[in-house]
C-alpha positions in Angstrom: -59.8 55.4 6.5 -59.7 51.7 4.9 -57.3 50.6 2.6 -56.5 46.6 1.9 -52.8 45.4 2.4 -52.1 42.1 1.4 -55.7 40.9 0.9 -57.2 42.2 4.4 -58.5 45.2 5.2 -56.7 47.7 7.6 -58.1 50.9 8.9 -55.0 53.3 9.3 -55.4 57.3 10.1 -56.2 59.6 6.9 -52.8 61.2 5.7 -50.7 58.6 5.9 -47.6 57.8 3.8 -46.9 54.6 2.1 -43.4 54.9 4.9 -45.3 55.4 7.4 -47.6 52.2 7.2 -44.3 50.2 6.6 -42.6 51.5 9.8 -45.6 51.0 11.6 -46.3 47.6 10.6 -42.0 46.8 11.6 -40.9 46.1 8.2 -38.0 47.5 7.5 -38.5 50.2 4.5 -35.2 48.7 2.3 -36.1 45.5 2.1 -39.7 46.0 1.0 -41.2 46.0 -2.5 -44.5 47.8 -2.9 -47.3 47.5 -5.2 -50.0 50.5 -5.2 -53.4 50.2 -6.9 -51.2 47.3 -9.4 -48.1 50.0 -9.6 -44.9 49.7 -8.1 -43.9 52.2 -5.9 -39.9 52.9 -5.9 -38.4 52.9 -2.5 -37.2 56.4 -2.9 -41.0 57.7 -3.2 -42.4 55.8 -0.1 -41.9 58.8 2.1 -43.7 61.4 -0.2 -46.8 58.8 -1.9 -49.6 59.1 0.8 -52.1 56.7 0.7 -56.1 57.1 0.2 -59.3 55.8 1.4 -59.8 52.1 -0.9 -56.0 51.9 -2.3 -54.9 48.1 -2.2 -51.2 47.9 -1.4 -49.4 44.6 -1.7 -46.0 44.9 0.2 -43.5 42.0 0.1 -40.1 41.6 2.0 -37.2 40.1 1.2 -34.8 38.0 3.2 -31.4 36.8 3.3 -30.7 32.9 4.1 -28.7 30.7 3.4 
């Protein structure tokens, strides 16, 4: 199924969950901020919000520095 993540298109397999795509992409779930179809989606509900065929997700990470 297609789905757009940050501006490019990404085929991932049907029934996947908005956790899954972030573990499988190696960003690490608690630093990541997710935007769903222009909604934010609270960390807490990554596991259980599966993602469809055409949803544009726009994940951002944060970093420490100094």
């Amino acid at each position: 199924m297609h789905i757009t993540v940050n501006g490019r298109a990404r085929e991932i397999e049907t029934g996947q969950t908005l956790r899954g795509l972030i573990l499988a992409m190696e960003l690490d779930p608690s630093v990541v901020v997710a935007e769903l179809n222009q909604d934010i989606v609270p960390g807490e509900k990554f596991a259980s919000t599966s993602l469809s065929h055409g949803d544009r997700l726009e994940l951002l990470s944060f970093v420490g520095g100094g």
